[in-house]
C-alpha positions as CSV (number, residue, x, y, z in Angstrom):
1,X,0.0,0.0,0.0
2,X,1.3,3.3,-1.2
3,X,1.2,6.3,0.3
4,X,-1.0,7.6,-2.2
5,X,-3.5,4.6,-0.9
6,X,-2.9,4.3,2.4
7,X,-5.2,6.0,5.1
8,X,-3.8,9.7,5.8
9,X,-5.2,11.0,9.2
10,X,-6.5,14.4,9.4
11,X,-8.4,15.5,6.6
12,X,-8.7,19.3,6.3
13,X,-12.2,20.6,8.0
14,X,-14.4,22.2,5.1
15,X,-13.2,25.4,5.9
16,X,-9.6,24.3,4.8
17,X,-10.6,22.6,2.2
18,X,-12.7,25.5,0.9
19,X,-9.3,27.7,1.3
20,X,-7.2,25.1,-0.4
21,X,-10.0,25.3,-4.1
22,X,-7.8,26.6,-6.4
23,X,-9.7,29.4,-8.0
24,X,-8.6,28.6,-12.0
25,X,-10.4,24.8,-11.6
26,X,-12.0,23.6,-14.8
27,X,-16.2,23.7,-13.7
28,X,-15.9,19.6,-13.6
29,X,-13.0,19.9,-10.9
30,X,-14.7,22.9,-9.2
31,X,-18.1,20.9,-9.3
32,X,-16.1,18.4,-7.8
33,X,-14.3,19.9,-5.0
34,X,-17.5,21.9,-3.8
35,X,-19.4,18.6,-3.4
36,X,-16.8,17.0,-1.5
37,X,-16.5,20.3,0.7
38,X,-20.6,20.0,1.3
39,X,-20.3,16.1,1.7
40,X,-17.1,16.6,4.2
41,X,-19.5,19.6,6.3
42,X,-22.2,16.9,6.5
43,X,-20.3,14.2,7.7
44,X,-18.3,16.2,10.4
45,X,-21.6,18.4,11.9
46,X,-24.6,16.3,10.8
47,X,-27.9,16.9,8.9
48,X,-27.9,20.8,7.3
49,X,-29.6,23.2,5.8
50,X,-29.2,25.0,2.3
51,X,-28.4,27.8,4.2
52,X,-26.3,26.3,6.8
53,X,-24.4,24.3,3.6
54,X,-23.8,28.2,2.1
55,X,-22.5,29.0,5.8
56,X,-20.4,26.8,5.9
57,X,-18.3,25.9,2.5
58,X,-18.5,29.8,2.0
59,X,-20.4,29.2,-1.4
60,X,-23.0,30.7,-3.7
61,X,-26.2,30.3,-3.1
62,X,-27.0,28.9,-6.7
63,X,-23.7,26.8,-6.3
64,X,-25.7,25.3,-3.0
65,X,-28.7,24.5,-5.2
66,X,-27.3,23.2,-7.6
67,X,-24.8,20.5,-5.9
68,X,-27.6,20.0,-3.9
69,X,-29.7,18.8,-6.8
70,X,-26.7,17.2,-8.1
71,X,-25.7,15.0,-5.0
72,X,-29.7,14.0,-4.1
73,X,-29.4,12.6,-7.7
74,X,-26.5,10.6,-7.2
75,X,-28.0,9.1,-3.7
76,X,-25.7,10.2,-1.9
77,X,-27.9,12.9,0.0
78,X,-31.7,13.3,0.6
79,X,-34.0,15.2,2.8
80,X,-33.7,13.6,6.3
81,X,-36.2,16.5,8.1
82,X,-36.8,20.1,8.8
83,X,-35.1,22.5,10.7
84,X,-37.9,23.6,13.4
85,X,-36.2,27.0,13.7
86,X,-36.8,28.5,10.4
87,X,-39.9,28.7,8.5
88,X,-41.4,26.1,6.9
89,X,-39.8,26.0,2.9
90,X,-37.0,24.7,1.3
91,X,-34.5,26.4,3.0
92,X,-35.9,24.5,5.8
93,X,-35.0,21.5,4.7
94,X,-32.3,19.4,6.5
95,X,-29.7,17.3,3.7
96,X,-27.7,14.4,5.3
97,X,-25.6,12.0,3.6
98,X,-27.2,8.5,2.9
99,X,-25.3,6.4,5.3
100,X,-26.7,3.2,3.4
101,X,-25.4,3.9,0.5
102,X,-22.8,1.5,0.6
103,X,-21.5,-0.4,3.4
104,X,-17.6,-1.1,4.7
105,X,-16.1,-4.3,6.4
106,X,-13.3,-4.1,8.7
107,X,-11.4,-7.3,10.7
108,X,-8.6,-7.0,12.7
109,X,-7.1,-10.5,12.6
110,X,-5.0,-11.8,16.0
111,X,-3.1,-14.9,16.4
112,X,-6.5,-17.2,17.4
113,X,-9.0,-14.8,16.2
114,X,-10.7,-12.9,13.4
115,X,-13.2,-9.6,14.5
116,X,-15.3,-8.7,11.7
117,X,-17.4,-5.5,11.9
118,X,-19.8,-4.4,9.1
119,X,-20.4,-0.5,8.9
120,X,-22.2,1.9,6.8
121,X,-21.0,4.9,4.6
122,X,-20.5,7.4,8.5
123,X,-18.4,4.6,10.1
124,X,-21.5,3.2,12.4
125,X,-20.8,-0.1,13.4
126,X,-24.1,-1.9,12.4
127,X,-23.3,-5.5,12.8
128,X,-20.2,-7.6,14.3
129,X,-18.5,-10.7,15.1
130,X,-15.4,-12.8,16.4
131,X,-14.3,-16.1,14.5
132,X,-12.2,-18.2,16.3
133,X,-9.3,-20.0,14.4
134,X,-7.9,-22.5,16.5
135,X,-4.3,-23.7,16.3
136,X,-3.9,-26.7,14.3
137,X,-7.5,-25.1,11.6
138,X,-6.6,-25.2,8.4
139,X,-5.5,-22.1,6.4
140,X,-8.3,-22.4,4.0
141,X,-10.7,-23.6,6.3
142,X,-9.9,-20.5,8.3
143,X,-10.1,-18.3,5.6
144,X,-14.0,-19.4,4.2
145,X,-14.8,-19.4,7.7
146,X,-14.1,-15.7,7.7
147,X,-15.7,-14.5,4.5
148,X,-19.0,-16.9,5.6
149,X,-19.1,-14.8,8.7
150,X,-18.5,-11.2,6.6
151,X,-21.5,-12.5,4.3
152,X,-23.6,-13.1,6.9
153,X,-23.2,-9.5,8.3
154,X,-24.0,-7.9,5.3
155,X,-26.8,-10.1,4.8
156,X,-28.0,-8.4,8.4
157,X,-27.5,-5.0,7.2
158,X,-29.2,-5.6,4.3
159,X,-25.9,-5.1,1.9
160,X,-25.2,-7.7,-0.8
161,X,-21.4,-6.6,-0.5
162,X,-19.0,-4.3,0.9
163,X,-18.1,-1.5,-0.4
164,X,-14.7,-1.4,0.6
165,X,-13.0,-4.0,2.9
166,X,-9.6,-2.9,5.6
167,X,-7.9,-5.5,7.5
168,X,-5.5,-4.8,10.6
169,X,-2.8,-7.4,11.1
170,X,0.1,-8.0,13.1
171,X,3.5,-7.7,11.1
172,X,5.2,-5.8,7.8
173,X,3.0,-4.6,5.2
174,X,4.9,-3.7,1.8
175,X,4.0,-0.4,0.8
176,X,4.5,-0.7,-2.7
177,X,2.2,-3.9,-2.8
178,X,0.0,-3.7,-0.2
179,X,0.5,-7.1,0.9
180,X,2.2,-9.1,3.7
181,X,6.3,-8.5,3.3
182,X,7.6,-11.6,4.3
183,X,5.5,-14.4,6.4
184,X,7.7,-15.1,9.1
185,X,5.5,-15.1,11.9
186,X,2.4,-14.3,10.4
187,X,-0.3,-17.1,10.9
188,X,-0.8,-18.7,7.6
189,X,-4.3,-18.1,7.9
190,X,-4.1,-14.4,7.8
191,X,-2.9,-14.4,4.2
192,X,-5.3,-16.7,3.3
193,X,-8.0,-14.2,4.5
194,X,-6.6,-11.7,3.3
195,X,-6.4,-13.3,-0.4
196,X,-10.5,-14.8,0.0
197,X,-11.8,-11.3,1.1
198,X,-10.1,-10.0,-1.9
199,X,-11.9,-12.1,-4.2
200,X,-15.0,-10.8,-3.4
201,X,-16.8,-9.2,-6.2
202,X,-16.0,-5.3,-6.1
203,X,-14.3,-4.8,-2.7
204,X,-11.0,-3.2,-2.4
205,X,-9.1,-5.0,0.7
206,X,-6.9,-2.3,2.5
207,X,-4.3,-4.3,4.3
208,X,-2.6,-2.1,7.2
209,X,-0.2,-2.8,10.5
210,X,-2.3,-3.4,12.9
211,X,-0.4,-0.3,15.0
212,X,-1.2,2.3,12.2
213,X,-4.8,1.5,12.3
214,X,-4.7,2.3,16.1
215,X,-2.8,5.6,15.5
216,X,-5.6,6.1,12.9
217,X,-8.4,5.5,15.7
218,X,-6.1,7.6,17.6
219,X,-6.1,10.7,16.1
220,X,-9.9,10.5,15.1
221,X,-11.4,9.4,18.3
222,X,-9.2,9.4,20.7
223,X,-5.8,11.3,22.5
224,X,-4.3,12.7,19.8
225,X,-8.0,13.9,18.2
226,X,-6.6,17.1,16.8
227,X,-3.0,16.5,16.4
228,X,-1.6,16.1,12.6
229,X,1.9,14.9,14.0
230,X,2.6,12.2,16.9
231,X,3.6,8.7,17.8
232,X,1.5,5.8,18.7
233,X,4.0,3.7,21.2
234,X,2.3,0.3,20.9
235,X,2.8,-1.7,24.4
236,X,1.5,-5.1,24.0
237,X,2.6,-8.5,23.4
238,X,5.1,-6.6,21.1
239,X,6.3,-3.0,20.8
240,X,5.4,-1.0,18.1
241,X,4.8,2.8,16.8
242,X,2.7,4.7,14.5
243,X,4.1,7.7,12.9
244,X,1.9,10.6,11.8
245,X,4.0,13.5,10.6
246,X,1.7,16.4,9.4
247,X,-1.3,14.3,8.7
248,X,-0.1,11.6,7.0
249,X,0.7,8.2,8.1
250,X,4.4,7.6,7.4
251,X,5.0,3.6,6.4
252,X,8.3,4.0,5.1
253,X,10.4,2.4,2.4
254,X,9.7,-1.3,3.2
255,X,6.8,-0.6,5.4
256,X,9.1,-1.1,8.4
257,X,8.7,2.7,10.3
258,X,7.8,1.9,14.0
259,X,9.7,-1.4,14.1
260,X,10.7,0.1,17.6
261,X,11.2,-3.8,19.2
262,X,14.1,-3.8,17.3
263,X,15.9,-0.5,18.6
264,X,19.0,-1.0,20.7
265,X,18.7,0.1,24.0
266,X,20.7,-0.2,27.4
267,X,19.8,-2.1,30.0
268,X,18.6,-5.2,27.8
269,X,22.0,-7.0,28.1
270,X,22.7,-7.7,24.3
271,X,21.7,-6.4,21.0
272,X,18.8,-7.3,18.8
273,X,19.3,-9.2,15.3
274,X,18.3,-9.1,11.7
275,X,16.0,-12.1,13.0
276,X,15.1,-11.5,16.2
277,X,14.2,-8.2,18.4
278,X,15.4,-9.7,21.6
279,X,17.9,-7.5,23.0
280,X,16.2,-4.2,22.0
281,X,13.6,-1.9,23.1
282,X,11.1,-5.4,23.0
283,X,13.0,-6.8,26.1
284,X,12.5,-4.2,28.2
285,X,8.9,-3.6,27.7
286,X,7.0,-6.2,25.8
287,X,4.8,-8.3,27.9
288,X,7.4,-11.1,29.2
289,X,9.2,-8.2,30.4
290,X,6.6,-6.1,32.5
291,X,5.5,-10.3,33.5
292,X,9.4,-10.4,35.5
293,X,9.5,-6.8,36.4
294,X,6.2,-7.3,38.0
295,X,7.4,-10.4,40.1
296,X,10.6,-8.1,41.1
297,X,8.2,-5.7,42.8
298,X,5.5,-8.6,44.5
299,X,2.6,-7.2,41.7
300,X,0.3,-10.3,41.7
301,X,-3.0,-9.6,39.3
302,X,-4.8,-10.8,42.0
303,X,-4.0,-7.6,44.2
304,X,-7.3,-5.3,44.7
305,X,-8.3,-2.6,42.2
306,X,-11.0,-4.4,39.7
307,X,-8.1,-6.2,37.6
308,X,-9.9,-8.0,34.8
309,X,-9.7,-11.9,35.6
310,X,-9.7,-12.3,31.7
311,X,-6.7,-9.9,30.8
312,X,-3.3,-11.0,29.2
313,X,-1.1,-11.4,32.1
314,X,0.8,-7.9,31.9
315,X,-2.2,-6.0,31.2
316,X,-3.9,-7.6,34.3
317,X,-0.2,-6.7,36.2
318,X,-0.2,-3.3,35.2
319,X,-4.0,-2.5,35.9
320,X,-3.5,-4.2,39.5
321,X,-0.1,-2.0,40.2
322,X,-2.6,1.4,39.4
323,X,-4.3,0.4,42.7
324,X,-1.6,-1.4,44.9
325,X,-0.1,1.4,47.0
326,X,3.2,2.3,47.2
327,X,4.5,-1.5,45.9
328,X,2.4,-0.6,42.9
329,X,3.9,3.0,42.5
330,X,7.5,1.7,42.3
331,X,7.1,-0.9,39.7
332,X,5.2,1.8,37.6
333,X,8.0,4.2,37.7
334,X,10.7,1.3,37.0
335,X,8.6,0.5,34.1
336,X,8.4,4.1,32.9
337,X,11.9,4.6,33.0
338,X,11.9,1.5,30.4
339,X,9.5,3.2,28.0
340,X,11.0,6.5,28.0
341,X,14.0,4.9,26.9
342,X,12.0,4.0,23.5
343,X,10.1,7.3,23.8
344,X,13.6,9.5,24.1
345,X,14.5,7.5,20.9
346,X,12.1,8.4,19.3
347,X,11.7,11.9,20.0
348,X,15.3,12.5,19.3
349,X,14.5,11.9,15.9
350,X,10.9,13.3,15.2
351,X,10.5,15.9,17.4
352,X,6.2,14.8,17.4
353,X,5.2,16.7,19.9
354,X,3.1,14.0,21.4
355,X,3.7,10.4,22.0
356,X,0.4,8.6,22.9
357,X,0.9,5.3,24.8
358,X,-1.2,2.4,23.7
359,X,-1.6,-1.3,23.1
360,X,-2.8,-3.8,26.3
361,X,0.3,-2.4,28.8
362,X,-0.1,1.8,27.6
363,X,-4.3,0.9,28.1
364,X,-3.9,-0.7,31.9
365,X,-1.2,2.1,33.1
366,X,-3.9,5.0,32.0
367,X,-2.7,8.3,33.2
368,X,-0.9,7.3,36.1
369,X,1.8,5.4,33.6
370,X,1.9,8.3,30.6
371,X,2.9,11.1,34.0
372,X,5.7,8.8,35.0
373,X,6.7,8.3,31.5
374,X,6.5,11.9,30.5
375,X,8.5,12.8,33.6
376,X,11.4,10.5,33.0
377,X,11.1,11.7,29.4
378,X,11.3,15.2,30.6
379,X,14.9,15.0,32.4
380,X,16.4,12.7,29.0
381,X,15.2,15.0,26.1
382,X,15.3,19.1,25.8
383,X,12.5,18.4,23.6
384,X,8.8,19.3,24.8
385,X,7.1,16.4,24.1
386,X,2.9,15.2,25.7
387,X,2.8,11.7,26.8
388,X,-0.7,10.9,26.9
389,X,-2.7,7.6,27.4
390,X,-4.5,5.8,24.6
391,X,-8.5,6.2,24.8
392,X,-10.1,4.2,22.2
393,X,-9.4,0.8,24.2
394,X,-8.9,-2.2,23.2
395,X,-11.0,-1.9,20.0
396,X,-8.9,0.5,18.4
397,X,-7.5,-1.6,15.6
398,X,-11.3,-2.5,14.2
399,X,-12.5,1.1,15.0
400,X,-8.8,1.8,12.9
401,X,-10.2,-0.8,9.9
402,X,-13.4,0.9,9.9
403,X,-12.2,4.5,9.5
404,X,-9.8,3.2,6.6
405,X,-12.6,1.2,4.8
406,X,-14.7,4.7,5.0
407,X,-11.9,6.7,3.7
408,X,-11.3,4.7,0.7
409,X,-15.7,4.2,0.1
410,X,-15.9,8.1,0.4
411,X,-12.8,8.9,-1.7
412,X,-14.8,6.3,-4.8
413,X,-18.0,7.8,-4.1
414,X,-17.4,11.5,-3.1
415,X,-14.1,11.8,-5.1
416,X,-10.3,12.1,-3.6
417,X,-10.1,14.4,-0.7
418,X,-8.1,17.1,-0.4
């Protein structure tokens, strides 16, 4: 996936875009750009009137009418009710987009598991599901049991197909293909999903790192809403980042940006490899490693505080710490000093700004983890720099897949943006 395809965070708001219309346009390309500047108003602040839509993109009123007239016939708008505080008339007629116009799929494959989520053309989650995939399933078998469970979503929603289809996965996508780069590690089922899904009759499949579709969630729903430039540091199983540098996701030449397991750091006792991230930033904070620095500080998940029972192991650890007094408290600050070590790395060459901590261990430490980390970061770099705790949870990877499959529906019905 180029970067010409990929998702870029952060469209311009219609005013933007409504400074950005270059003002010698051929009347197609005008046409063009002032029906994406009315469809982007209605998306971001809901139904409108004619006179709100002239408000707001700054246009004519015959220009109003007419894309008016011109995007009811293409079904992407209609009359959806009347504005009680005006008269009654066609001014007073509220135009929203036609959310059923096409519907998106989005799955976020783990290791043992497929979530699929069928949306319409605003991003609402109308139907969902999980699909198991046990160890020893077959690759195959795995991947029709996938697209079966897709199909019978859209047969819910009432949707013969999707419209456009984005996958999250673990592991290097190649930018220039916009497929798996390499398979080492990857499930063998995930490219088999991937490959069935893309077989389906007139969907586009999106395939993204899992970690970029959480920076995209990110930046549209969560911490770093507002914010063209930051870093997603991804604390899970693995470590990963996301980097958005004014506005647009940055992949990099073999899709590798935000490989952070695999940066050298002290304190790990060796070096990573070409094959292998042990000895790098991975060792000190993946999840094996908060598991042992947990047991050096007596953190049990057991310990009181409304741990979830059901957590991975570190997540549960660091959840319970948040609550465990003073034992708590030190193991959190021993683990912030780890992740500013990544953090300081990474601010030393990006300068973002903002570095938003997510992923299962970033999700458990909240607040409490993100101060500790911003204040070990603070007395390591001269460079200002917001540490801030993911919000969107542990669904941010399908809430990722779903904003990317919208992007790319509205950018083939409503035309490019920007």
């Amino acid at each position: 996936m180029d970067e010409t395809r990929g998702t870029a965070p952060g469209r311009p708001t219609a005013p933007a875009a409504a400074r950005a219309t270059p003002r010698t346009a051929s009347p197609s390309t005008a046409r063009a750009i002032n029906d994406r500047l009315a469809l982007q108003l209605l998306q971001n602040e809901g139904p409108l009137t004619a006179g709100e839509l002239k408000t707001g993109t700054g246009l004519s009123r015959p220009t109003v009418a007419d894309l008016v007239e011109r995007l009811q016939a293409a079904g992407l708008i209609a009359v959806v009710g009347e504005s009680g505080a005006r008269r009654r008339g066609p001014n007073a007629r509220l135009y929203g987009i036609v959310a059923d116009r096409a519907h998106l799929a989005a799955v976020d494959l783990r290791t043992d598991s497929a979530t699929i989520a069928v949306a319409d053309l605003l991003g609402r989650v109308q139907a969902e599901t999980a699909v198991p995939v046990g160890p020893d399933t077959d690759p195959a078998q795995a991947a029709a049991n996938g697209v079966a469970a897709l199909e019978k979503l859209l047969g819910a929603a009432g949707a013969a197909r999707p419209h456009a289809v984005a996958v999250g996965a673990p592991g290097l996508v190649d930018p220039a293909t916009g497929r798996f780069r390499g398979t080492e590690g990857v499930p063998a089922w995930h490219a088999a999903l991937v490959t069935a899904l893309g077989a389906l009759p007139a969907a586009p499949v999106l395939l993204e790192n899992e970690v970029n579709l959480a920076a995209i969630a990110e930046q549209r729903d969560g911490s770093a809403r507002g914010r063209d430039t930051f870093v997603l540091l991804w604390l899970g199983h693995g470590t990963g980042a996301a980097v958005v540098l004014d506005g647009r996701l940055r992949r990099g030449a073999s899709g590798g940006t935000g490989e952070i397991g695999f940066l050298p750091v002290p304190g790990t006792g060796g070096l990573p490899t070409a094959a292998g991230c042990d000895g790098g930033f991975h060792s000190l904070a993946g999840s094996a490693a908060v598991c042992e620095l947990a047991a050096e500080y007596g953190i049990e998940a057991g310990d009181p505080g409304g741990s979830d029972p059901g957590a991975p192991p570190a997540e549960a650890l660091v959840r319970a710490a948040v609550h465990a007094g003073e034992a708590g408290a030190a193991f959190l600050d021993a683990l912030a000093a780890r992740i500013a070590l990544g953090v300081a790395a990474v601010c030393a060459v990006l300068d973002p700004g903002c570095v938003v901590l997510g992923g299962e261990t970033g999700r458990a430490g909240g607040d409490a983890l993100a101060e500790r980390v911003a204040d070990h970061l603070a007395r390591m770099s001269p460079l200002h720099t917001e540490v801030r705790a993911g919000t969107v949870g542990g669904r941010a990877v399908l809430r990722g897949a779903v904003l990317a499959a919208m992007d790319a529906a509205q950018d083939d019905l409503f035309g490019p943006a920007g």
